[in-house]
N, C-alpha and C positions, 0 to 999 in steps of 0.2 A: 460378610455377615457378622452380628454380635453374638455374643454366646447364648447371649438372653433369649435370644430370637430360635436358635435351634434346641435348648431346653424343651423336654418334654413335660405336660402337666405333671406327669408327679413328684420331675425334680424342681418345676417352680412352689409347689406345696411345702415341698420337703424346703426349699432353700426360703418360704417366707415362715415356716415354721419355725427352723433354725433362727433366722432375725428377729421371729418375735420372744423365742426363750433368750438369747442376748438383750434385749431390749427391758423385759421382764421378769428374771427371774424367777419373783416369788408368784408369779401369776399362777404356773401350773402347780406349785406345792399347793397354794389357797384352793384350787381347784380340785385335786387330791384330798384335801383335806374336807372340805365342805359338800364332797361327794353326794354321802349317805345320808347327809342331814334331808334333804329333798324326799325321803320314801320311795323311792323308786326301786324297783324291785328287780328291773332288767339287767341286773350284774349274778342276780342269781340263777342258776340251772335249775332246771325242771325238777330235777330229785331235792333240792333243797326248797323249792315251794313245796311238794308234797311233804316234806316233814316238817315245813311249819306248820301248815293247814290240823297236818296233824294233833304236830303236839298244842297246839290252839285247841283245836277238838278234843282232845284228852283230858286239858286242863278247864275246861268248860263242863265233861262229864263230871270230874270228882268235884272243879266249885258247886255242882245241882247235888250232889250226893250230902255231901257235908254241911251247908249254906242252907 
């Protein structure tokens, strides 16, 4: 039998992962990099959404206070 054949899926993942970061280097930095730009918010925890909601709401009180 080949080796390919008794690989299990995670090391077939793990080994087309591997050939595609040789393959592309700057693929995953672009990706890294162009992350955050999308808005997506599911890299943040739950105590970091309640303090932006927050400080959103805070700084919404003083712009109606002063404004």
């Amino acid at each position: 039998m080949d080796s390919k054949e008794k690989e299990t899926p995670e090391e077939k993942r793990e080994r087309l992962r591997q050939s595609e970061l040789k393959n592309n280097p700057t693929g995953s930095l672009n990706d890294g990099v162009n992350r955050g730009v999308g808005g997506n918010l599911t890299g943040m925890s739950w105590k970091e959404i309640v303090v932006l909601v927050l400080v959103l709401f805070i700084g919404y009180i003083v712009y109606k206070l002063f404004f």
